[in-house]
C-alpha positions in Angstrom: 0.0 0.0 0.0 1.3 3.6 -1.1 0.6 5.9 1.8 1.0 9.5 2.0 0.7 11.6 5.2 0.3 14.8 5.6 -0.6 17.7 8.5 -0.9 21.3 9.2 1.2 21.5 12.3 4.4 21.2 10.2 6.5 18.3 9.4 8.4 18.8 13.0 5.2 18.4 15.2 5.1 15.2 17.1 1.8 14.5 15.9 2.8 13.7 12.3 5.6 11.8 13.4 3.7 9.2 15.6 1.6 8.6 12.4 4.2 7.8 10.3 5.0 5.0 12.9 1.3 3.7 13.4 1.0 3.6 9.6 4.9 2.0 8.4 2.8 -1.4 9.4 0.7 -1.0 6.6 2.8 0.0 3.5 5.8 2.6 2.0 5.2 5.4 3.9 5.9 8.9 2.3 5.3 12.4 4.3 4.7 15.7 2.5 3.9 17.8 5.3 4.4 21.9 5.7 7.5 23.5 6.4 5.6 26.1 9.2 2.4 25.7 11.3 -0.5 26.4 8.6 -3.6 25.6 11.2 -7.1 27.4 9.8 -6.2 26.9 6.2 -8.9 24.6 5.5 -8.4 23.9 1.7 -6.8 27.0 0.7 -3.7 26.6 -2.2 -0.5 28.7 -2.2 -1.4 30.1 -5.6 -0.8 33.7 -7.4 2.7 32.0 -8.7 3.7 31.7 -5.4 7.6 30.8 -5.2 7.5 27.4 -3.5 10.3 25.6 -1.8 10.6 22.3 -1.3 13.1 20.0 0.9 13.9 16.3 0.3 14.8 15.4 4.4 15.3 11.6 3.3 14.1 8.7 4.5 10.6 9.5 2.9 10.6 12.7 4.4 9.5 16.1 2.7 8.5 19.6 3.5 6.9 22.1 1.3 6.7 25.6 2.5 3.1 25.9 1.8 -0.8 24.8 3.0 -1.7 21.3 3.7 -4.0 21.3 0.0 -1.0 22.3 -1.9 1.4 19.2 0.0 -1.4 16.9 -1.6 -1.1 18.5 -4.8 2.4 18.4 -4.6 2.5 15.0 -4.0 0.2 14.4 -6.6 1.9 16.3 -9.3 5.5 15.1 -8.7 6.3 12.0 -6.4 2.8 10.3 -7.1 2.2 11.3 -10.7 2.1 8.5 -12.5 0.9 6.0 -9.6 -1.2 8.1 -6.9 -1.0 6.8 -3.3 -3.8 4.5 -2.0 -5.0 6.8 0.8 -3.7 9.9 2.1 -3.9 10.2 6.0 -3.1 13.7 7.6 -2.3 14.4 11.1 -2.2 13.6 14.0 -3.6 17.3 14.5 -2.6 18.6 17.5 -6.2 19.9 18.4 -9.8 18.3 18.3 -11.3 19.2 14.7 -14.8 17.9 15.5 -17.9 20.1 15.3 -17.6 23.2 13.3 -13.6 23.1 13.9 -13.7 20.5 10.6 -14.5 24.3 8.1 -11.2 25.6 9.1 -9.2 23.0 9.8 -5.9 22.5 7.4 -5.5 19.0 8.7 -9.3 18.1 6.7 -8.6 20.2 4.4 -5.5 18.3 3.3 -7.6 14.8 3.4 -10.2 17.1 0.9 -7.8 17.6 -2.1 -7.3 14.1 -1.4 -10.9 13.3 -1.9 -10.7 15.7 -4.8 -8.6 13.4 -6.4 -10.4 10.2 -6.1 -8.0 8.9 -3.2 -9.5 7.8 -0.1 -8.4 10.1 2.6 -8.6 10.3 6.8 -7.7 13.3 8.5 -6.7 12.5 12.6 -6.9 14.7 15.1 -6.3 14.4 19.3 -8.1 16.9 21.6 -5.0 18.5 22.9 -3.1 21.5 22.0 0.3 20.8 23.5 2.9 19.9 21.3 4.3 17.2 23.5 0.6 15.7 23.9 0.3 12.3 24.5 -0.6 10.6 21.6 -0.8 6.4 23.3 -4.6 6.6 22.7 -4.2 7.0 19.1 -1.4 4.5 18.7 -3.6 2.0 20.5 -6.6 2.7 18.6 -6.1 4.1 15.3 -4.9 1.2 13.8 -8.3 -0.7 14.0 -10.2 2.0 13.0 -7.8 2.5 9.3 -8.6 -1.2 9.1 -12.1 -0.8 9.3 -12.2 2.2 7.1 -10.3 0.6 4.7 -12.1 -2.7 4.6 -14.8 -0.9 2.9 -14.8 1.9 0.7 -17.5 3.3 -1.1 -16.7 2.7 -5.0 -19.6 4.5 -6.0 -19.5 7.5 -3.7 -17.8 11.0 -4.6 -15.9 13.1 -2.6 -16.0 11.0 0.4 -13.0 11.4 3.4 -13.7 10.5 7.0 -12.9 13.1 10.4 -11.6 10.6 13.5 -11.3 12.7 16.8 -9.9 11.0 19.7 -10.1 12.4 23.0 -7.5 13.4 25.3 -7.5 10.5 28.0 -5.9 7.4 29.1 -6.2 4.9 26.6 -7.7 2.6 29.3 -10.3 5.3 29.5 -11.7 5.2 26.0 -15.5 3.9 25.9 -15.6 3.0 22.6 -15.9 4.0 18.7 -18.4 5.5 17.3 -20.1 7.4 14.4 -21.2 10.4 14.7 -22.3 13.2 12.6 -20.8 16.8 12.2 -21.6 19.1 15.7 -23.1 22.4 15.1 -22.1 24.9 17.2 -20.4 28.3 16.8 -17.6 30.1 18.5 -18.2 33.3 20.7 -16.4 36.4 21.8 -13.2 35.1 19.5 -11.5 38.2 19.8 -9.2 39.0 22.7 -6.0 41.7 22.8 -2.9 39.6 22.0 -1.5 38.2 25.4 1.7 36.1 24.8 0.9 34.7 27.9 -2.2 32.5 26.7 0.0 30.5 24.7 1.3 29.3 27.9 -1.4 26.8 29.3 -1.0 25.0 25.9 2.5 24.4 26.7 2.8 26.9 23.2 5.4 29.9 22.5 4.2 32.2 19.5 7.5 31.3 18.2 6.2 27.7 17.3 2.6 29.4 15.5 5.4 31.2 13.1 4.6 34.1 14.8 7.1 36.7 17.3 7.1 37.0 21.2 8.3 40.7 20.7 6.1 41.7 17.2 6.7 45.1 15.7 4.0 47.4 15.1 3.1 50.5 12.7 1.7 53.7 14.3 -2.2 52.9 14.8 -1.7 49.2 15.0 -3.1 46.4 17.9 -2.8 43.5 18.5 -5.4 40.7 18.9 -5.7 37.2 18.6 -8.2 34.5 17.8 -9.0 32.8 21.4 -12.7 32.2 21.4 -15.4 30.0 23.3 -17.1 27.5 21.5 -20.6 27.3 22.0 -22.5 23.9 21.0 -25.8 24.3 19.7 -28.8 22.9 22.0 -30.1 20.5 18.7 -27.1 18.5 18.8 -27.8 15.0 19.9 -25.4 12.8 21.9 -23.8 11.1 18.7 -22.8 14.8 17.4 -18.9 14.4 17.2 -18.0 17.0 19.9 -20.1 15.7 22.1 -19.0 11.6 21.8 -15.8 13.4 22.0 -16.4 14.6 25.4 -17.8 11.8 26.6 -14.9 9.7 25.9 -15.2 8.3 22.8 -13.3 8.2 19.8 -15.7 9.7 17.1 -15.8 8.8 13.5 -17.5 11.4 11.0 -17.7 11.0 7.2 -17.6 14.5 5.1 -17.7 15.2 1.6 -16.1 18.1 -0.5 -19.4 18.1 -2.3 -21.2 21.1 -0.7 -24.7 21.1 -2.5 -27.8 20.8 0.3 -29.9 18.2 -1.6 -33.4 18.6 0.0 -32.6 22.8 -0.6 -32.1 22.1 -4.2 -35.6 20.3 -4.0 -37.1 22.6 -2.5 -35.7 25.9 -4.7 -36.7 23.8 -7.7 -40.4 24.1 -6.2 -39.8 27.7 -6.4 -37.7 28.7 -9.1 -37.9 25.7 -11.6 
């Protein structure tokens, strides 16, 4: 099996490199992952004839100093070319990306231009922030649900990649798998004056977000940052993603890069025709 792996924490995050072990046991292993942290770039492309640079690290190793999309596409268009991989598989995020997190998140985003492309994808996430999380859960656990994932693939279904959240406890502690659906929910109050010292409680610098602990500022300028609440919507039901999440299980989600609303295109064709 031809496996490539991605993320959008950048090829030195501990995340990625825990998947690269979990996944060796099941084929050639290649990782084209970021050079820099590119969270919240959903599917976005480094485009506008953007100069790109790219650095063979060896051993099956790669960086590409743009978004999590364009590492796929990269992939695709040079190493893969002529023989694309037989799934794609980005992450381990560092970070849950259940719920409404899955519209931003560069981790999905990556498994998307996968799904683009025909290729089965999975994008893996772990609900913690700090970059020396521990990721035993996930290296107990993914390797059963890839199996099962991979058992069965739709051949008749576009677009399709699947979300798999674990949450951040004891692996001993985990109550099962499950599928859920995507959360709603929205996030509140995001906007909070820059504080270098919020990064701190993640076991963060700003330093590792590609950013500066000492920034410099034009006349006129502040500083905020993106820091806000997430509120879960009272319709959810328990086998909403976040929520199985919370409740100690590791959640399973299956999304699509096709975005039409189906019953809404029924029901405009009532209207309109």
């Amino acid at each position: 099996m031809r496996i490539l792996i991605t993320n959008d924490d950048g090829y030195q995050a501990k995340g990625i490199r825990v998947l690269a072990g979990i996944m060796k046991k099941y084929g050639k292993v290649t990782v084209i992952a970021p050079k820099t942290h590119q969270s919240g770039m959903s599917m976005a492309v480094s485009l506008g004839f953007k100069q790109i640079a790219h650095k063979d690290l060896g051993d099956g190793w790669h960086y590409v100093d743009a978004t999590p999309a364009s590492c796929v596409k990269f992939g695709l268009n040079t190493m893969f070319l002529d023989n694309y991989p037989d799934v794609v598989v980005s992450g381990i995020n560092h970070g849950s990306n259940a719920s409404m997190a899955s519209c931003y998140s560069g981790t999905l985003g990556a498994a998307a231009e996968a799904a683009l492309n025909g290729i089965p994808a999975i994008g893996v996430s772990l609900d913690s922030l700090h970059p020396d999380a521990d990721f035993d859960v996930v290296e107990k656990y993914f390797g059963e649900v890839f199996e099962k994932l991979m058992a069965d693939l739709p051949q008749d279904r576009y677009g399709v990649y699947y979300n798999v959240n674990f949450p951040d406890i004891p692996a001993s502690e985990i109550r099962g798998v499950r599928v859920g659906y995507q959360g709603k929910g929205r996030w509140v109050r995001e906007f909070k004056k820059w504080d270098a010292k919020h990064y701190e409680k993640y076991g963060l610098t700003p330093e590792m977000l590609g950013q500066s602990s000492n920034p410099v500022l034009e006349d006129g300028e502040e500083l905020y940052m993106m820091v806000g609440d997430f509120e879960s919507d009272p319709r959810n039901t328990p086998d909403a993603d976040h929520l199985l999440v919370a409740d100690g299980y590791i959640s399973v989600t299956a999304h699509n890069i096709d975005c039409t609303d189906y019953t809404e295109v029924e029901r405009l064709r009532t209207l309109i025709g």
